[in-house]
N, C-alpha and C positions, 0 to 999 in steps of 0.2 A: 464623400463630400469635400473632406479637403483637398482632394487632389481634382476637385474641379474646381475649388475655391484658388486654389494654385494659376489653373490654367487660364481661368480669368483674370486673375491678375498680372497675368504675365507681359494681356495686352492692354491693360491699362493706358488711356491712353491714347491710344490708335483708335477706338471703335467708335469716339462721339461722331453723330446726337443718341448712338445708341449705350446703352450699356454692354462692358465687356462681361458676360458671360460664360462657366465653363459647364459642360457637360460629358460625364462618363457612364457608360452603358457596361453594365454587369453580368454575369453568368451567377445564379442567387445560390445555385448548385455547389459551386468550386471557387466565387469568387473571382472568377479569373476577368481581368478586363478584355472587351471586347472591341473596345471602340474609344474615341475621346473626339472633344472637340472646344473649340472656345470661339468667338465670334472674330470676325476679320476686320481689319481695316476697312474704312470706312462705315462699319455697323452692319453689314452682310458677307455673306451667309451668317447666319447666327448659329452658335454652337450646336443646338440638338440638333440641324438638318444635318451638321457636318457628321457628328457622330452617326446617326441614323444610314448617312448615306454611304460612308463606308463598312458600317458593319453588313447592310443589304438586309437578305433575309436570315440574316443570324442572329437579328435585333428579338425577332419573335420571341416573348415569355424572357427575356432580360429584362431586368432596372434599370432603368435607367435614372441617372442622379444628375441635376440640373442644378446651379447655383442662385436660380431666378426663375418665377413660377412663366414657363412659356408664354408666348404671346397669341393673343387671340383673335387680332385684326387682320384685316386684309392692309397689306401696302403695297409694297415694292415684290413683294412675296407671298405667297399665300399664310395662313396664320400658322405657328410651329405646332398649337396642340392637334392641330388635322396630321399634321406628318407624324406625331407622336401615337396618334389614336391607329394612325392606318397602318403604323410599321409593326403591329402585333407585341408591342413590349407588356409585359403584364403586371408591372407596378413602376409607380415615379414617387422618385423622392425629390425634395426640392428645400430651399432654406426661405424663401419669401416669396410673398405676395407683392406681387408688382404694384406700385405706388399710379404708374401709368394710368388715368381715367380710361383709355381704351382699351385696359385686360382689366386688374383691379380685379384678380377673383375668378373671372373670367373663363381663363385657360384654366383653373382646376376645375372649374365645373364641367366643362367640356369633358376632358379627360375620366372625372368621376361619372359622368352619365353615358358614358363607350364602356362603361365595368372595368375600369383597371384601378385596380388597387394605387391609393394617392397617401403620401405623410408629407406633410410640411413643417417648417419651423425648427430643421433640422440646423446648427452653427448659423441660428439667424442672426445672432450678434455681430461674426466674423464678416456675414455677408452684407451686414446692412454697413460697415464700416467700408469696406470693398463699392460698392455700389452706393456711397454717401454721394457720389455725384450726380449718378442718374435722377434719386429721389428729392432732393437740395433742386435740378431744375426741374422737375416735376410739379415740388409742391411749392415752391417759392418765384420759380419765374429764372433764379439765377443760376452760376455754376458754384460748387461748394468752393471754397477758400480754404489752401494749406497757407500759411505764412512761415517764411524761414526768417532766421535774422541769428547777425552770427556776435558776441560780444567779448571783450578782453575781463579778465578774471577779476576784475572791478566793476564792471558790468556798462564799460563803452563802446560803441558802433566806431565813435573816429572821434581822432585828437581836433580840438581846436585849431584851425588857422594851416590847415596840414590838408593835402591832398590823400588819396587814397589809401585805408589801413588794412593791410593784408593780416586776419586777422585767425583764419584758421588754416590747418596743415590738409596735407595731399591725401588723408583717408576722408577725413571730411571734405575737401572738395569734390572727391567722387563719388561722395555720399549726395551731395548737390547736386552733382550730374544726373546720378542716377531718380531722384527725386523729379528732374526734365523730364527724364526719356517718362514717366508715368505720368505725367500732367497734358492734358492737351495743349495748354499754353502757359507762358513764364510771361508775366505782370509786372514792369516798373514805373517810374514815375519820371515826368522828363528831367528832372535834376541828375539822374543815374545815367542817363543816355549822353548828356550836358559834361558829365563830371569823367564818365568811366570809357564813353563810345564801347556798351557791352556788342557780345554777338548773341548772346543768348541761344546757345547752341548744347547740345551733349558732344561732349570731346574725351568718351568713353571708347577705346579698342572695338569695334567692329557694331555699334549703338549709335553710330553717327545719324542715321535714319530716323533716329526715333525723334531726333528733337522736334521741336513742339511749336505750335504758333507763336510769334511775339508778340506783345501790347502793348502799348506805350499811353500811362498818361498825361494828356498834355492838352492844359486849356485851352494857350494862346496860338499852338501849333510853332513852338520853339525850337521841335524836334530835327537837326541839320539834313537837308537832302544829302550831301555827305555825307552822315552818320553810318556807318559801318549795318544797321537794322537796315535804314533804307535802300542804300545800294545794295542788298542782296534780298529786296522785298519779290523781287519776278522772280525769286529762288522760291521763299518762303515765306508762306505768306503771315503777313505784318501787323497790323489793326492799331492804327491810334487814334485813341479817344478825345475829342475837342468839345470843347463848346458850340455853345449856337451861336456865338458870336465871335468865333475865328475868323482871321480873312480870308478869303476866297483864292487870291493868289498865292499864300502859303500851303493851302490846301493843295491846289494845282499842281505845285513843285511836289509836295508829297508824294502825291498821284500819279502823276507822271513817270516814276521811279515804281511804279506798283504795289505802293503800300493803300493801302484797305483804312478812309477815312469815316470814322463814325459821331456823328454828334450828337452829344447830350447834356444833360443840364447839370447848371453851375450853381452853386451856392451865392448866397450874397459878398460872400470874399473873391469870387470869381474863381473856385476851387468846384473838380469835379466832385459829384452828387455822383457818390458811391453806390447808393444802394440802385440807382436810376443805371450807372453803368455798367455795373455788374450783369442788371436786367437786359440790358442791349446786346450785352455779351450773349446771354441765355438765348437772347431772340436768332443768334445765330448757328446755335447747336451744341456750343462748348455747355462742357458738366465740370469738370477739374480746373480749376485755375492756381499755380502756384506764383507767388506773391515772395518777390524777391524785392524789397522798400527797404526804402529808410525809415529810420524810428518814427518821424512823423505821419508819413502815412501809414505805415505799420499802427501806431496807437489811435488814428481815425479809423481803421479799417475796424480794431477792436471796442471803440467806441460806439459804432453804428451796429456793433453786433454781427460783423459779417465774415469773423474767423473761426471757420468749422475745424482746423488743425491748424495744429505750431509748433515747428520744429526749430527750439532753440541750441544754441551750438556755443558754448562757453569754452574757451581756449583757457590753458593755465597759467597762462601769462600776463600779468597786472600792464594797465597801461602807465599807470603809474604818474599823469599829470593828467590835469584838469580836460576833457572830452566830452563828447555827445555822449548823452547814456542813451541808452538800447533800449531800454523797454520802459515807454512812458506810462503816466498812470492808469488809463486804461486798458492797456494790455496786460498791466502787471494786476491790477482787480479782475481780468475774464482769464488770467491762470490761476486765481484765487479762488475763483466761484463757479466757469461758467465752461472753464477747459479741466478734462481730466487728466490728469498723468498716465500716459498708455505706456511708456517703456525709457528705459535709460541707457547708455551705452557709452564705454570710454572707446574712441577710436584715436590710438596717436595721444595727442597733445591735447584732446577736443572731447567734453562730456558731450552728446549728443542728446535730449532729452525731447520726445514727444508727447505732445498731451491732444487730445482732442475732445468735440465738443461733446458736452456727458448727454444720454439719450432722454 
């Protein structure tokens, strides 16, 4: 099971609106593997057809080990427990039941009423943290929320009255990259776009494909059709979030350039209504979103309750005059109470500390 918890993860990422899934088919005899598979880009084939269909008839009276209890619906495909039942395997392990209202149980019943021997709930902790995205837009409507944010060994984002603070070293920036390539999309705020002209790309050695959608929020549509996101929007696609009362010809300009304009509601400050855009996101298939802000939107994001991970990155180096602090007080109350410490790491110059949200 962890080596299909592996091979799901691998493609983290690529598979939305599906979940990335892995599955390994066993000889229960010798152990020896027979097969593997994980789900593809765009969310098909899903991993058990792939295994199934290269092992053939060798599947017969193997286990197969699934990271996600198969699905049961007809879609684009027919449902995976029919391919599982008909490929003669003689038992399935699996770590979860699909949160999905159209399997939800489903696909083990199927499987247990063909007579093959079924165990669930095998590394369902690992797996349910793996697949926090899928079940986040399932039960909630949105994509789950990582938040990064990186701070100087006094605890500031950026100096006062000062343009950009380069603020960690070259193992954690690749740690940030690599953090892309496994997110469907990278989320900033148009002050970021305004201040920095990001590309929001992975600029990882032979990972350049994986980068990930970009999203820009932005009430008034302040985002420059210049901007380095937009001119390369008929590359990759783009999505920025306005209000309903944007102009119409900033929009246009947008547009025109092929970025993806989406409109939702604002607060009374004329600030986007996070939980409403998140939801629009969802409505478009994204499960991952990571969340590369500034401490202000960072601590509304942790305010409204809509950061499921946080990867904070503390450099050892004091800024040593008066800056923006990094983590306002609700984000520093939901690493108090509402975020768990999952792991720590010194990379370089740079503690690396994640926490995510407790079950």
């Amino acid at each position: 099971m962890r080596l299909a918890l592996a091979l799901g993860y691998r493609n983290l990422g690529r598979t939305w609106p599906n979940p990335s899934v892995g599955a390994v088919l066993v000889d229960p005899d010798d152990g020896r593997i027979v097969a593997v598979g994980m789900t593809q880009s765009g969310g098909r084939p899903h991993a058990e057809r792939i295994a199934l269909t290269e092992a053939g008839g060798a599947a017969r009276g193997k286990t197969l080990y699934v990271s996600l209890e198969p699905c049961s619906h007809h879609g684009r495909t027919p449902p995976c427990a029919e391919a599982v039942i008909a490929s003669g395997v003689s038992r399935v392990v699996t770590s979860l039941e699909d949160a999905d209202g159209r399997v939800a149980g489903r696909g083990h019943a199927m499987i247990q009423e063909a007579g093959i021997a079924l165990k669930t709930g095998v590394l369902a902790a690992e797996a349910a943290s793996d697949h926090r995205g899928h079940f986040t837009r399932v039960r909630e409507g949105r994509p789950a929320v990582t938040l990064k944010l990186a701070q100087t060994a006094d605890g500031f984002a950026a100096a006062e009255q000062q343009g950009r603070l380069l603020i960690t070293g070259e193992g954690a920036n690749a740690r940030t990259h690599m953090l892309r390539a496994h997110a469907d999309a990278v989320l900033v705020g148009v002050s970021t776009v305004l201040a920095d002209d990001p590309r929001l790309d992975v600029r990882l050695p032979g990972l350049q494909e994986r980068s990930p959608v970009r999203i820009v929020l932005d009430s008034r549509l302040r985002t420059p059709p210049q901007s380095r996101l937009v001119k390369t929007a008929g590359e990759r696609q783009t999505i920025i979030l306005c209000g309903r009362g944007a102009h119409p010809d900033a929009e246009r300009a947008l547009s025109d350039h092929g970025a993806r304009i989406i409109r939702t509601s604002c607060d009374d400050q004329g600030r986007i209504e996070l939980t409403s855009a998140l939801r629009r996101l969802g409505d478009t298939g994204l499960t991952r979103v990571l969340c590369e802000v500034g401490p202000t939107l960072a601590d509304a994001l942790a305010r409204d309750d809509l950061v499921d991970e946080a990867v904070v990155i503390t450099n050892e180096r004091p800024l040593g005059r008066p800056g923006l602090v990094a983590i306002g007080p609700h984000l520093a109350e939901a690493l108090r109470s509402r975020l768990i410490p999952l792991s720590v790491e010194q990379v370089g110059p740079d503690r690396i500390q994640v926490f995510e949200r407790a079950p």
